[in-house]
C-alpha positions in Angstrom: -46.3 82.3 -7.6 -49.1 82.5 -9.9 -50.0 85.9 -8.4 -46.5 87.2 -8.6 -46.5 86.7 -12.4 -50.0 88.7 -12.7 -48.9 91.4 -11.0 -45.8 91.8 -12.7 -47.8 91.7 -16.1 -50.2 94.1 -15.0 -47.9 96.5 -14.2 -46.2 95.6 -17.6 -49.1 97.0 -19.2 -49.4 99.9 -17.0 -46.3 101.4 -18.0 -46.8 100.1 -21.7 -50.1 101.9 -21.4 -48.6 105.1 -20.3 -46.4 104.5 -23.1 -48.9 104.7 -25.6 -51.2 107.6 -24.5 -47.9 110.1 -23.4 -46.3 108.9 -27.1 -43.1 107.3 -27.3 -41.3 109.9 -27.6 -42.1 111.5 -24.3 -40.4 109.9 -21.4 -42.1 108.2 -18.8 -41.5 110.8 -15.4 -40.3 109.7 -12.1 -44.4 110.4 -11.1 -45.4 108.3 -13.4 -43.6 105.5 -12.5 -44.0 105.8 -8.8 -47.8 105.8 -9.7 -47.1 102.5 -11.5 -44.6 101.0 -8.3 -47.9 102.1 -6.1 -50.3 100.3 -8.4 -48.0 97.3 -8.8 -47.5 97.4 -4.5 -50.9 97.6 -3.7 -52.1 94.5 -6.2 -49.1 92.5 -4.7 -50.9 93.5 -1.1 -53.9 92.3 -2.2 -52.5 89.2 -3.6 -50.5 88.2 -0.2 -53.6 88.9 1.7 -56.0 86.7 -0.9 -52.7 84.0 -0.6 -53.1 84.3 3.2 -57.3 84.0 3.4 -56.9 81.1 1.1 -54.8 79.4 3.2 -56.5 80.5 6.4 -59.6 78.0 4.4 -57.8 75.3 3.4 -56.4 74.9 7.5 -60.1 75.2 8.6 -61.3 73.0 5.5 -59.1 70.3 6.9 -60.0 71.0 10.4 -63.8 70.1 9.0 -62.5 66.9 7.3 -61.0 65.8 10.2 -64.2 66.4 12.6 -66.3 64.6 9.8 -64.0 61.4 10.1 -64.1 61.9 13.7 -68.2 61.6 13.7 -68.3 59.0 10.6 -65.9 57.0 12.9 -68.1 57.5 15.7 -71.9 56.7 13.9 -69.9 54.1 12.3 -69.0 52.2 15.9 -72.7 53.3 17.4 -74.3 51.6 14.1 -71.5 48.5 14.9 -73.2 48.3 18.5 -76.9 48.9 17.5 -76.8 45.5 15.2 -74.8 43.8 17.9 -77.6 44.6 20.4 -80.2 43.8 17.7 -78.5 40.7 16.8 -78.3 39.4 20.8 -82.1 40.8 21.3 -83.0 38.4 17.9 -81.2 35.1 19.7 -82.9 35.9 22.8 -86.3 36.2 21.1 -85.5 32.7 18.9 -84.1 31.0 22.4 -87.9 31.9 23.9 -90.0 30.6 21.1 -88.1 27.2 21.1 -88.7 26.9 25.4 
Protein backbone atom coordinates (compact mmCIF):
# COMPACT_ATOMS: atom_id res chain seq x y z
CA UNK A 1 0.00 0.00 0.00
CA UNK A 2 2.95 1.84 0.97
CA UNK A 3 4.31 1.52 -2.58
CA UNK A 4 1.07 2.58 -4.12
CA UNK A 5 1.28 5.90 -2.32
CA UNK A 6 5.10 6.48 -3.61
CA UNK A 7 4.26 5.97 -6.83
CA UNK A 8 1.44 8.06 -7.01
CA UNK A 9 3.64 10.88 -5.39
CA UNK A 10 6.28 10.47 -7.69
CA UNK A 11 4.34 10.80 -10.52
CA UNK A 12 2.75 13.91 -8.70
CA UNK A 13 6.02 15.49 -8.96
CA UNK A 14 6.63 14.36 -12.42
CA UNK A 15 3.89 16.28 -13.85
CA UNK A 16 4.44 19.17 -11.20
CA UNK A 17 7.95 19.08 -12.61
CA UNK A 18 6.87 19.41 -16.13
CA UNK A 19 4.87 22.09 -14.81
CA UNK A 20 7.50 24.17 -13.76
CA UNK A 21 10.20 23.83 -16.65
CA UNK A 22 7.29 24.13 -19.70
CA UNK A 23 5.77 27.36 -17.49
CA UNK A 24 2.32 27.39 -16.31
CA UNK A 25 1.02 28.83 -18.85
CA UNK A 26 1.81 26.16 -21.47
CA UNK A 27 -0.27 23.13 -21.20
CA UNK A 28 0.93 19.91 -20.33
CA UNK A 29 0.52 17.74 -24.02
CA UNK A 30 -1.14 14.40 -24.42
CA UNK A 31 2.93 13.21 -24.94
CA UNK A 32 3.73 14.53 -22.03
CA UNK A 33 1.49 12.95 -19.99
CA UNK A 34 1.61 9.57 -21.56
CA UNK A 35 5.45 9.91 -20.79
CA UNK A 36 4.36 10.57 -17.16
CA UNK A 37 1.46 7.35 -17.20
CA UNK A 38 4.65 5.21 -18.60
CA UNK A 39 6.90 6.42 -15.82
CA UNK A 40 4.19 6.07 -13.17
CA UNK A 41 3.39 2.22 -14.89
CA UNK A 42 6.77 1.06 -14.93
CA UNK A 43 7.54 2.17 -11.06
CA UNK A 44 4.18 0.49 -10.10
CA UNK A 45 5.86 -2.73 -12.14
CA UNK A 46 8.72 -2.49 -10.27
CA UNK A 47 6.96 -2.17 -7.01
CA UNK A 48 4.55 -5.36 -7.63
CA UNK A 49 7.61 -7.27 -8.57
CA UNK A 50 9.81 -5.96 -5.29
CA UNK A 51 6.05 -6.79 -3.27
CA UNK A 52 6.21 -10.21 -4.92
CA UNK A 53 10.27 -11.05 -4.16
CA UNK A 54 9.60 -9.85 -0.72
CA UNK A 55 7.07 -12.18 -0.20
CA UNK A 56 8.76 -14.97 -2.10
CA UNK A 57 11.47 -14.37 1.31
CA UNK A 58 9.36 -14.14 3.90
CA UNK A 59 7.59 -17.89 2.67
CA UNK A 60 11.25 -19.33 2.45
CA UNK A 61 12.31 -17.37 5.73
CA UNK A 62 9.60 -19.27 7.41
CA UNK A 63 10.32 -22.46 5.65
CA UNK A 64 14.04 -21.90 7.45
CA UNK A 65 12.37 -21.27 10.82
CA UNK A 66 10.48 -24.18 10.64
CA UNK A 67 13.52 -26.56 9.57
CA UNK A 68 15.50 -24.92 12.53
CA UNK A 69 12.69 -26.04 15.06
CA UNK A 70 12.65 -29.21 13.37
CA UNK A 71 16.59 -29.82 14.09
CA UNK A 72 16.50 -27.86 17.63
CA UNK A 73 13.69 -30.36 18.43
CA UNK A 74 15.73 -33.11 17.19
CA UNK A 75 19.44 -32.14 19.05
CA UNK A 76 17.13 -31.38 21.76
CA UNK A 77 15.73 -35.18 22.08
CA UNK A 78 19.41 -36.70 20.98
CA UNK A 79 20.93 -34.42 24.00
CA UNK A 80 17.62 -35.92 26.24
CA UNK A 81 19.03 -39.56 25.30
CA UNK A 82 22.84 -38.91 25.59
CA UNK A 83 22.30 -37.93 29.54
CA UNK A 84 19.94 -40.76 29.90
CA UNK A 85 22.59 -43.10 28.58
CA UNK A 86 25.21 -41.24 30.66
CA UNK A 87 23.17 -41.29 33.56
CA UNK A 88 22.38 -45.47 33.33
CA UNK A 89 26.36 -45.84 32.32
CA UNK A 90 27.13 -43.66 35.91
CA UNK A 91 24.69 -46.27 38.04
CA UNK A 92 26.27 -49.08 36.38
CA UNK A 93 29.75 -47.81 37.15
CA UNK A 94 28.59 -46.93 41.11
CA UNK A 95 26.65 -50.57 41.20
CA UNK A 96 30.40 -52.14 40.30
CA UNK A 97 32.46 -50.24 42.81
CA UNK A 98 30.03 -51.16 45.68
CA UNK A 99 30.25 -55.33 44.49
Amino acid sequence: MATKIQVAMRAALLVGGFAMVTGCAKPVTKEELDAVRATAEAAQNAANAAQRTATQAQQAASGAQSTANQALAAAQAAQACCDATNQKLDRMFEQRQKK
